[in-house]
mmCIF file of the C-alpha atoms, coordinates in Angstrom:
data_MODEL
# 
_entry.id   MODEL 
# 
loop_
_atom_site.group_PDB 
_atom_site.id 
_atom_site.type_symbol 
_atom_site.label_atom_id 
_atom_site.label_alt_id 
_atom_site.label_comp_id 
_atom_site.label_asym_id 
_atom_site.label_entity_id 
_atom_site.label_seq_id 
_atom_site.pdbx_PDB_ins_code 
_atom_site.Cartn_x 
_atom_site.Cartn_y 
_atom_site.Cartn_z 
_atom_site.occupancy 
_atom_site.B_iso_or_equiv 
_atom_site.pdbx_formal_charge 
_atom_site.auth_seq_id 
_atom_site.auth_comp_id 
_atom_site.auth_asym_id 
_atom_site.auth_atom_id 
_atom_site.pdbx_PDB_model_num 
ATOM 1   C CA . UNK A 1 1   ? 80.434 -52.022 -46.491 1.00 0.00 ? 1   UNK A CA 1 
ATOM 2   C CA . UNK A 1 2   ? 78.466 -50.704 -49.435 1.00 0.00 ? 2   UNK A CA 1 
ATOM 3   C CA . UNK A 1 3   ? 75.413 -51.798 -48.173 1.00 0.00 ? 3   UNK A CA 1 
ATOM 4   C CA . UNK A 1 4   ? 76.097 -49.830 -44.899 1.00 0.00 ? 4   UNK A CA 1 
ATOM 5   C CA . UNK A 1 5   ? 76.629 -47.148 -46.724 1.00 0.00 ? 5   UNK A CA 1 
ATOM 6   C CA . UNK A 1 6   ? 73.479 -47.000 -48.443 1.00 0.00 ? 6   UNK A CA 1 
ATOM 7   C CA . UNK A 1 7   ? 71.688 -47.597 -45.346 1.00 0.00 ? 7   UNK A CA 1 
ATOM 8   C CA . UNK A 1 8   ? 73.375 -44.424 -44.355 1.00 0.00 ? 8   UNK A CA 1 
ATOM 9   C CA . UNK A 1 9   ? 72.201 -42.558 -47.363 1.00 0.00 ? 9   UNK A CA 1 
ATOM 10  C CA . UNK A 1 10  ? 68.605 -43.821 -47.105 1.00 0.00 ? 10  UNK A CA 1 
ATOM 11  C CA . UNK A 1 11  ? 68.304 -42.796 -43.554 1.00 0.00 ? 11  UNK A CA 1 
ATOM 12  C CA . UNK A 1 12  ? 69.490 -39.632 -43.786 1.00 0.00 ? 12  UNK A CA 1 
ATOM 13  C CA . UNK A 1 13  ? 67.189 -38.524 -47.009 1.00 0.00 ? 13  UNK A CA 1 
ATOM 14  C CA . UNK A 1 14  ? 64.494 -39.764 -45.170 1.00 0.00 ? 14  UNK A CA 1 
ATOM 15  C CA . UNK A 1 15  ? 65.450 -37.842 -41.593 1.00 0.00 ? 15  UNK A CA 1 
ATOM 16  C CA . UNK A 1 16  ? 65.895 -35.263 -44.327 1.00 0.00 ? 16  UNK A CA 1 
ATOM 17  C CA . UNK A 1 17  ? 62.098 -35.777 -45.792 1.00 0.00 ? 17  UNK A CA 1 
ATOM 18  C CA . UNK A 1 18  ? 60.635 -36.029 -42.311 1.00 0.00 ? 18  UNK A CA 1 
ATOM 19  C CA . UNK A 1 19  ? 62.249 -32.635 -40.996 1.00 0.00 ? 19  UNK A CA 1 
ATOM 20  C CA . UNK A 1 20  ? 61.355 -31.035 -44.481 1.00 0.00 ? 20  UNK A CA 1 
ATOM 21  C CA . UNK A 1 21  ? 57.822 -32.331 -43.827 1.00 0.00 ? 21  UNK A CA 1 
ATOM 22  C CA . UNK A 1 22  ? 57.854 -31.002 -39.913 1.00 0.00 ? 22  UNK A CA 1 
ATOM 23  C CA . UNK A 1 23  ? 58.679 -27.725 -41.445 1.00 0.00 ? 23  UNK A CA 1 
ATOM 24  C CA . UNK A 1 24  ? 56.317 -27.161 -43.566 1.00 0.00 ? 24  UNK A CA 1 
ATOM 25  C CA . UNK A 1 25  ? 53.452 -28.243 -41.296 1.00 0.00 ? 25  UNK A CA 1 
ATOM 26  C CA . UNK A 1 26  ? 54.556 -25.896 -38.862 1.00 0.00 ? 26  UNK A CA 1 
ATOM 27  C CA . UNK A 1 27  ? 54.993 -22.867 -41.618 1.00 0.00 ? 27  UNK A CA 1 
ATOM 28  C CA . UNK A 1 28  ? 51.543 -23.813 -42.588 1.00 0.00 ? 28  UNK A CA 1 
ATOM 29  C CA . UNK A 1 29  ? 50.447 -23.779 -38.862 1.00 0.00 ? 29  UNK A CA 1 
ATOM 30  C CA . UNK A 1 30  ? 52.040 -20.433 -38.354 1.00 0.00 ? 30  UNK A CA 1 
ATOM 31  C CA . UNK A 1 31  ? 50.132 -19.019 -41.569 1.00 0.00 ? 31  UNK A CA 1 
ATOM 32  C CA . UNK A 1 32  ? 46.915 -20.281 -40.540 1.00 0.00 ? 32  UNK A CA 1 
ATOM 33  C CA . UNK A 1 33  ? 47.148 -19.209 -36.889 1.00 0.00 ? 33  UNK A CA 1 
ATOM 34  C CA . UNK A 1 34  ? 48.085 -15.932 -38.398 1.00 0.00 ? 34  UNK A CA 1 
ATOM 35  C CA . UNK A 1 35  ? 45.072 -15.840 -40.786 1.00 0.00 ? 35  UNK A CA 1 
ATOM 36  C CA . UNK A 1 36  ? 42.894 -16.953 -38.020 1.00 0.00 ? 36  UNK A CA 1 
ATOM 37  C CA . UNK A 1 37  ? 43.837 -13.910 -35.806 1.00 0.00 ? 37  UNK A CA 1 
ATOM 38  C CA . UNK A 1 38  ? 43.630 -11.175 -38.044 1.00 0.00 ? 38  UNK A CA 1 
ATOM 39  C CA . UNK A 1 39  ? 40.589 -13.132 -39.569 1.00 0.00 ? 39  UNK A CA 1 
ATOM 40  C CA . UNK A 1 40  ? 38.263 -11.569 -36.241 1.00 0.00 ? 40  UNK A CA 1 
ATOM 41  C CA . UNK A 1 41  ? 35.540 -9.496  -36.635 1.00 0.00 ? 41  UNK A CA 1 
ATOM 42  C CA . UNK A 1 42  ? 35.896 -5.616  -35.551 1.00 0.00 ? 42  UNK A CA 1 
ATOM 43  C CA . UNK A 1 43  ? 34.165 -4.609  -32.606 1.00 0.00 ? 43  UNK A CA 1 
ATOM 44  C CA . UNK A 1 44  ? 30.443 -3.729  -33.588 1.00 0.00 ? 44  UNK A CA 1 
ATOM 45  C CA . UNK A 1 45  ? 27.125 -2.319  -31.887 1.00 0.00 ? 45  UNK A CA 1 
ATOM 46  C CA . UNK A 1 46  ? 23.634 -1.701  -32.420 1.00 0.00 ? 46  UNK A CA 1 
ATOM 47  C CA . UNK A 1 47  ? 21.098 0.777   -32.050 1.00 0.00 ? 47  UNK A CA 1 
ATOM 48  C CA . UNK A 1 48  ? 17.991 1.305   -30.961 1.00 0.00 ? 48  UNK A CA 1 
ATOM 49  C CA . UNK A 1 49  ? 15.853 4.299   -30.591 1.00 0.00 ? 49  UNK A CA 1 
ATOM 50  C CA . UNK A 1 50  ? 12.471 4.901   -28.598 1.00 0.00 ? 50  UNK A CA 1 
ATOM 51  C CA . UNK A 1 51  ? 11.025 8.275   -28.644 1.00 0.00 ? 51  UNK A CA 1 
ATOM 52  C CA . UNK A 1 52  ? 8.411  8.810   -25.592 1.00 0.00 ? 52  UNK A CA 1 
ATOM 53  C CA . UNK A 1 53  ? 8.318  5.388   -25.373 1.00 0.00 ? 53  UNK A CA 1 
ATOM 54  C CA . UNK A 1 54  ? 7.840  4.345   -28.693 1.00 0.00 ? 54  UNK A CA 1 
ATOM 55  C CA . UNK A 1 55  ? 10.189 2.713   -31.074 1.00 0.00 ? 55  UNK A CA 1 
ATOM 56  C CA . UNK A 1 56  ? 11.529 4.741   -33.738 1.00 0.00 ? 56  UNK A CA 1 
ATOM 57  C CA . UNK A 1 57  ? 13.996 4.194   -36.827 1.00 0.00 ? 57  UNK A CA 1 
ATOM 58  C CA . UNK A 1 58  ? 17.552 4.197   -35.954 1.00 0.00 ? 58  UNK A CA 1 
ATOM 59  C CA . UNK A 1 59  ? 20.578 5.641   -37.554 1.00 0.00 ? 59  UNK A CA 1 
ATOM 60  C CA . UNK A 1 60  ? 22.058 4.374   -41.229 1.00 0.00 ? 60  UNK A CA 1 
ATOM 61  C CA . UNK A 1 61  ? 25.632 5.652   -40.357 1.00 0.00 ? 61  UNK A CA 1 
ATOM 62  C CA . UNK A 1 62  ? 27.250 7.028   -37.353 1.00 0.00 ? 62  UNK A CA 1 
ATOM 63  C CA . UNK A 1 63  ? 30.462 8.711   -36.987 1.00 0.00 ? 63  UNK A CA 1 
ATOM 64  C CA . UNK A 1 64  ? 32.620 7.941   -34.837 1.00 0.00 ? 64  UNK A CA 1 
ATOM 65  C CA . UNK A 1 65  ? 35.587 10.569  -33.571 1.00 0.00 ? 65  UNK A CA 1 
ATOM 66  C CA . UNK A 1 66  ? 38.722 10.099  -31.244 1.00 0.00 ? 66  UNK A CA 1 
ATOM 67  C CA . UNK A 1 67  ? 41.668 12.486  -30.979 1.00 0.00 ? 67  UNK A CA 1 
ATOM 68  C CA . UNK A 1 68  ? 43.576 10.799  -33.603 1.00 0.00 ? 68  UNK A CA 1 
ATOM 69  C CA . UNK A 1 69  ? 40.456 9.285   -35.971 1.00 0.00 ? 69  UNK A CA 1 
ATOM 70  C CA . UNK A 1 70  ? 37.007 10.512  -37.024 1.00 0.00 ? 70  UNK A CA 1 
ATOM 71  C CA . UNK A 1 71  ? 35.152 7.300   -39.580 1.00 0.00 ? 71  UNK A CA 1 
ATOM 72  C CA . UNK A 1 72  ? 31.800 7.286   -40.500 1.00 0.00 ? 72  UNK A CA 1 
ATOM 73  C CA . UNK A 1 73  ? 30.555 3.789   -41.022 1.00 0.00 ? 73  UNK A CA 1 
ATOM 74  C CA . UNK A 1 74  ? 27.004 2.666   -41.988 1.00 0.00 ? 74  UNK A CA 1 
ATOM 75  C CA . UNK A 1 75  ? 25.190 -0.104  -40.797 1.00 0.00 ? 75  UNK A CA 1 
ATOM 76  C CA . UNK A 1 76  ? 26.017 -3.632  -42.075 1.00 0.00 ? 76  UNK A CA 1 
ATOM 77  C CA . UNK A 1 77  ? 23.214 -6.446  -41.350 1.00 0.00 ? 77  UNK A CA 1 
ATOM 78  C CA . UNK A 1 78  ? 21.975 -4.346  -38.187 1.00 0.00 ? 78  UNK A CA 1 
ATOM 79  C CA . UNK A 1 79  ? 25.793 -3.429  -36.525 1.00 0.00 ? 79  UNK A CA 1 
ATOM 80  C CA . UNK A 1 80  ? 27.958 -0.810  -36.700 1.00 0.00 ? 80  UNK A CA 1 
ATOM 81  C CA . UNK A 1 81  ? 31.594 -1.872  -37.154 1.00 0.00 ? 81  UNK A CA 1 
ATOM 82  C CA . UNK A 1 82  ? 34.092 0.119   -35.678 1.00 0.00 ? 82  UNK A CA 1 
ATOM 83  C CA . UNK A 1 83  ? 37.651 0.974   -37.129 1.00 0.00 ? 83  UNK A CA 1 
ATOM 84  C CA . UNK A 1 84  ? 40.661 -0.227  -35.515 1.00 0.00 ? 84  UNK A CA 1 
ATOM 85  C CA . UNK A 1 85  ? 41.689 3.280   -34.854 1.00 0.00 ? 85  UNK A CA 1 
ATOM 86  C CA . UNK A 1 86  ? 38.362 4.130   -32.385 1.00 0.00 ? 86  UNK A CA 1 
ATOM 87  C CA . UNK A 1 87  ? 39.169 0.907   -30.347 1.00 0.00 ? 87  UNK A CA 1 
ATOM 88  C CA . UNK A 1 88  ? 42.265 2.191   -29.585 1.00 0.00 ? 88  UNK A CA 1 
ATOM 89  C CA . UNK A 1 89  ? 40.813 5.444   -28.141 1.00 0.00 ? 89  UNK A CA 1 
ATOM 90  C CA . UNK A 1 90  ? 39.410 5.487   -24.273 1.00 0.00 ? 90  UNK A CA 1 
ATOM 91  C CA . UNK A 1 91  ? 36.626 8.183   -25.375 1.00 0.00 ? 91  UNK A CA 1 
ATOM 92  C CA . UNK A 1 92  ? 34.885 8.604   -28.474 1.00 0.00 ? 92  UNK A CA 1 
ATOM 93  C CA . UNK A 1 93  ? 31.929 10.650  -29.537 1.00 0.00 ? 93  UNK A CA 1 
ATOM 94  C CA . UNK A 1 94  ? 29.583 9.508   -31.243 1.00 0.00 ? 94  UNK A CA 1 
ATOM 95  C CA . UNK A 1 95  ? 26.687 11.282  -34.320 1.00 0.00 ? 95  UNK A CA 1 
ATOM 96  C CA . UNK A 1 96  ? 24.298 10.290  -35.789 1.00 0.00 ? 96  UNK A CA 1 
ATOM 97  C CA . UNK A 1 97  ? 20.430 11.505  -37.120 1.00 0.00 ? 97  UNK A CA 1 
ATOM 98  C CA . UNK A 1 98  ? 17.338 10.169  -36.243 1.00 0.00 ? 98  UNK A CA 1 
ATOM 99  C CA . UNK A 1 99  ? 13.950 11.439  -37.581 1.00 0.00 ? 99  UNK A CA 1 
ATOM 100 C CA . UNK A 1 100 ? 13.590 14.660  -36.117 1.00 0.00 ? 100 UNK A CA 1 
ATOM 101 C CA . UNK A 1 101 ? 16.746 14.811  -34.142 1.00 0.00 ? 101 UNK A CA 1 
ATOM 102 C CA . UNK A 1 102 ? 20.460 15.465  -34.689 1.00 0.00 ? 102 UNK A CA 1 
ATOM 103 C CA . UNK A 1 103 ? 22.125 13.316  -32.180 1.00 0.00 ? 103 UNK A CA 1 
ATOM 104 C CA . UNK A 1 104 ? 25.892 13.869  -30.362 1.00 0.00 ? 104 UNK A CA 1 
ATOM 105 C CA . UNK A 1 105 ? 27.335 12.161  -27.534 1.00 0.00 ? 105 UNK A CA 1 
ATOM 106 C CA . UNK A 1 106 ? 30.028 12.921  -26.406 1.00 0.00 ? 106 UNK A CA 1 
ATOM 107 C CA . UNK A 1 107 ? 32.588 11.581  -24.168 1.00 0.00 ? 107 UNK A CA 1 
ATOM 108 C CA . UNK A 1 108 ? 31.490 7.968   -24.725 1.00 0.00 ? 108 UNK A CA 1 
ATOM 109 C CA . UNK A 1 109 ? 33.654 4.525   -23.226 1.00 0.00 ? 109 UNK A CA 1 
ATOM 110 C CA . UNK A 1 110 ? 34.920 2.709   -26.501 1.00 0.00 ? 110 UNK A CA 1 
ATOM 111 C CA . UNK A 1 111 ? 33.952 -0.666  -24.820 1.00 0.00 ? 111 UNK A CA 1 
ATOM 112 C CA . UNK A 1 112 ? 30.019 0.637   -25.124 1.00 0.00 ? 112 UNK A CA 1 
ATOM 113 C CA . UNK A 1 113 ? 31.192 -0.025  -28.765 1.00 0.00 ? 113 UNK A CA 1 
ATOM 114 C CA . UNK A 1 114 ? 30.610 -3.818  -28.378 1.00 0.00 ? 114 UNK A CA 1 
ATOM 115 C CA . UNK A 1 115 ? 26.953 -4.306  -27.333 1.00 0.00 ? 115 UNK A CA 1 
ATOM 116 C CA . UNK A 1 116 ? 23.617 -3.131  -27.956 1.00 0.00 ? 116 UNK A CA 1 
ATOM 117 C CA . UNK A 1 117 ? 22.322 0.157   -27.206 1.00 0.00 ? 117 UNK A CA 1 
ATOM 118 C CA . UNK A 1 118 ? 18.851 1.357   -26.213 1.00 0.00 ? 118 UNK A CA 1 
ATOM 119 C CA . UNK A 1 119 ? 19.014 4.975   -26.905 1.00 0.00 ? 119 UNK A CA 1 
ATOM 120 C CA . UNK A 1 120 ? 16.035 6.395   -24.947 1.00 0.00 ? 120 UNK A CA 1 
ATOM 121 C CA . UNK A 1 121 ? 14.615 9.855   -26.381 1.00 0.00 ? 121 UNK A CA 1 
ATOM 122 C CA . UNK A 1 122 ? 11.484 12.235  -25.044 1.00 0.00 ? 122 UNK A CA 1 
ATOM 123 C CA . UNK A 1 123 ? 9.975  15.632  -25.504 1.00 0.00 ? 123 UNK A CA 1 
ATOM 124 C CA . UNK A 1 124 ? 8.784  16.257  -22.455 1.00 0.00 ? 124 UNK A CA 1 
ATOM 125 C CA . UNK A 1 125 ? 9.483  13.950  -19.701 1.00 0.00 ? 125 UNK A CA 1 
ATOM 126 C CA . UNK A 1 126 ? 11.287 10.329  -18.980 1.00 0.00 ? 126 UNK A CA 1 
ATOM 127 C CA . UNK A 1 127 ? 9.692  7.714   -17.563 1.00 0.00 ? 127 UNK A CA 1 
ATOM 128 C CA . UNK A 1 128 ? 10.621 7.565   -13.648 1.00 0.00 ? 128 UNK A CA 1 
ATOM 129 C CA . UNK A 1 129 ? 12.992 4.133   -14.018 1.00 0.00 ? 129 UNK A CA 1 
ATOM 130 C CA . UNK A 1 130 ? 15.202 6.348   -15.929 1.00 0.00 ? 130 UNK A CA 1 
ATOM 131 C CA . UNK A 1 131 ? 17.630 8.440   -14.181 1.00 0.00 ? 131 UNK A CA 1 
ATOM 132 C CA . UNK A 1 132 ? 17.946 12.425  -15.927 1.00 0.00 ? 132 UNK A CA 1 
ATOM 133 C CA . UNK A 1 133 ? 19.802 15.449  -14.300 1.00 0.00 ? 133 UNK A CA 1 
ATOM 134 C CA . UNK A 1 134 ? 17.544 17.475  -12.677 1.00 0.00 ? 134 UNK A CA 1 
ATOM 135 C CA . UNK A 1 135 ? 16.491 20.862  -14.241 1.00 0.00 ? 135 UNK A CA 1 
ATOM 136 C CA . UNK A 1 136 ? 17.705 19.591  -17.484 1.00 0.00 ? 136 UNK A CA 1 
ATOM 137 C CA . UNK A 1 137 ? 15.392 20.264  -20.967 1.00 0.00 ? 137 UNK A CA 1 
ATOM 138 C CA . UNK A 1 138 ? 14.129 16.365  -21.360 1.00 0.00 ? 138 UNK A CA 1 
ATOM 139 C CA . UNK A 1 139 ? 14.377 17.185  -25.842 1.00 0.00 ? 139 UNK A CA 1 
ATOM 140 C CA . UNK A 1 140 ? 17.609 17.785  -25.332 1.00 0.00 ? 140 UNK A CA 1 
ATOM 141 C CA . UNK A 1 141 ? 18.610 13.997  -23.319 1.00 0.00 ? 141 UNK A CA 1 
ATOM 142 C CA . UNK A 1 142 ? 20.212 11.413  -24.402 1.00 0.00 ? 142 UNK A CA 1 
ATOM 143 C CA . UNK A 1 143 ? 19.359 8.613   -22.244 1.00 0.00 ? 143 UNK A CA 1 
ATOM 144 C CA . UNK A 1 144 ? 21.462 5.538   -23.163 1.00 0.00 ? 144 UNK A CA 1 
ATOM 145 C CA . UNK A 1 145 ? 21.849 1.800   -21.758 1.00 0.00 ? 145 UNK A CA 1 
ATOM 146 C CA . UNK A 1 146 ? 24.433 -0.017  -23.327 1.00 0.00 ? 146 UNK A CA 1 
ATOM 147 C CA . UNK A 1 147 ? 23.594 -4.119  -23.334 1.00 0.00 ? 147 UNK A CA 1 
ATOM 148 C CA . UNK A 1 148 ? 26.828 -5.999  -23.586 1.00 0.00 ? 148 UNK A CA 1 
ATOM 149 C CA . UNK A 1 149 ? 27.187 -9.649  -22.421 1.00 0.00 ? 149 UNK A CA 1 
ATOM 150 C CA . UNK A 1 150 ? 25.484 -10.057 -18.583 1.00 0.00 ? 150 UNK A CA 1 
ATOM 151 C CA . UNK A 1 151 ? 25.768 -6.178  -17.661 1.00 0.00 ? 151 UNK A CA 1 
ATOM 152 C CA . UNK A 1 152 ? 23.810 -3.144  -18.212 1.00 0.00 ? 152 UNK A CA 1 
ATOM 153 C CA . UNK A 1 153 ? 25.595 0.195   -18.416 1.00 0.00 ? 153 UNK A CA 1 
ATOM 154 C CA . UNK A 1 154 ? 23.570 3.561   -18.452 1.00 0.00 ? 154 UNK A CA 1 
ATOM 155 C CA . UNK A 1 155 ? 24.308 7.296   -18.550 1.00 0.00 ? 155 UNK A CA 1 
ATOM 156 C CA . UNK A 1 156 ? 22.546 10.381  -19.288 1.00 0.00 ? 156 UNK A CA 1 
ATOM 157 C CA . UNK A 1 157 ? 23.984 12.868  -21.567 1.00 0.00 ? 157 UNK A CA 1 
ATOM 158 C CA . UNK A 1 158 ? 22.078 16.690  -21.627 1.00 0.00 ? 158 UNK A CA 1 
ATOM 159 C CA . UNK A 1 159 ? 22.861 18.628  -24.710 1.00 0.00 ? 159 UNK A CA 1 
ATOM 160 C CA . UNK A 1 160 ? 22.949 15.445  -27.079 1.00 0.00 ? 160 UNK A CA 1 
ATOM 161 C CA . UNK A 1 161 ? 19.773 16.146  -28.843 1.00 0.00 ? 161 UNK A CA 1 
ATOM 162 C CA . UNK A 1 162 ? 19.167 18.906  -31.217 1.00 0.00 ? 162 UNK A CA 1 
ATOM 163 C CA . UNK A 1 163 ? 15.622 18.770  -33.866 1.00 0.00 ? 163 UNK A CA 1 
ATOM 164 C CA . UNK A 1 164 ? 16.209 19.069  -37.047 1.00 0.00 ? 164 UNK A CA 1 
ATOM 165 C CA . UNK A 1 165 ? 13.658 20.231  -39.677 1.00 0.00 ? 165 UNK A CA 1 
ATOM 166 C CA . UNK A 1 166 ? 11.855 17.352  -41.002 1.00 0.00 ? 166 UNK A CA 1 
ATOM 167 C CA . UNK A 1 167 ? 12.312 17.014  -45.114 1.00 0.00 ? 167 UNK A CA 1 
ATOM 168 C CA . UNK A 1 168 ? 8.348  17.678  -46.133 1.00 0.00 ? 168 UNK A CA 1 
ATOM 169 C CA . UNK A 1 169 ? 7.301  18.890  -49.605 1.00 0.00 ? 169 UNK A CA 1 
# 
């Protein structure tokens, strides 16, 4: 009888061991699924800027403004990553400053926050592939097409473009 009883004993410390050991894997699991989720990346996008053509140097830092949120974030190895609190917004507007030009769109999907943008600037007039309102001043277009996985997505924005005094001494 002893001897069943120690069977007893043995089994049930090592049921014991195996559930303790089931646990912890699946605490573990549950922490590293955890990690792994809030581990993402942010949202981020790129920009770049041709002036009549011609490519010019893009923005350092852009803000970004919602109803609830305004962040200004600066570029980190060529993207702009944007807050939790813009993602959550449908429209955003969007600064920024190129060389000569103070830039402001407004009215702008969040999703064009994941992609790359071609921001598309002129003095005078756009090429003919790209589609401006009519009678509008072409310094004061923004001309935008937003690259994000297979699609394109363009828009013209008048009133978005304002010079600004260059810095010379």
């Amino acid at each position: 009888m002893q001897a069943g009883v120690y069977k007893f004993r043995t089994l049930s410390l090592r049921l014991r061991a195996i559930k303790f050991g089931i646990s912890c894997v699946g605490i573990l699991s549950i922490g590293l699924s955890a990690q792994a989720a809030t581990a993402t990346d942010p949202p981020c996008f790129s920009i770049n800027v041709r002036l009549n053509g011609q490519p010019i140097e893009g923005p350092q830092s852009v803000t970004l403004k919602t109803h609830k949120a305004e962040d200004t974030v600066s570029i980190d190895k060529s993207c702009f990553r944007v807050p939790d609190p813009v993602t959550q917004s449908e429209l955003v507007e969007v600064s920024f400053t190129v060389p000569g030009s103070s830039i402001h769109m407004s009215d702008v999907p969040s999703d064009f926050l994941n992609g790359s943008w071609t921001l598309e600037l002129a003095d005078k007039k756009f090429p003919k592939d790209i589609a401006v309102p009519k009678h509008a001043n072409a310094s004061e277009i923004c001309a935008l097409v937003v690259h994000a996985g297979n699609s394109d997505q363009s828009f013209a924005q008048p009133q978005c473009r304002t010079p600004i005094a260059s810095a010379s001494k």
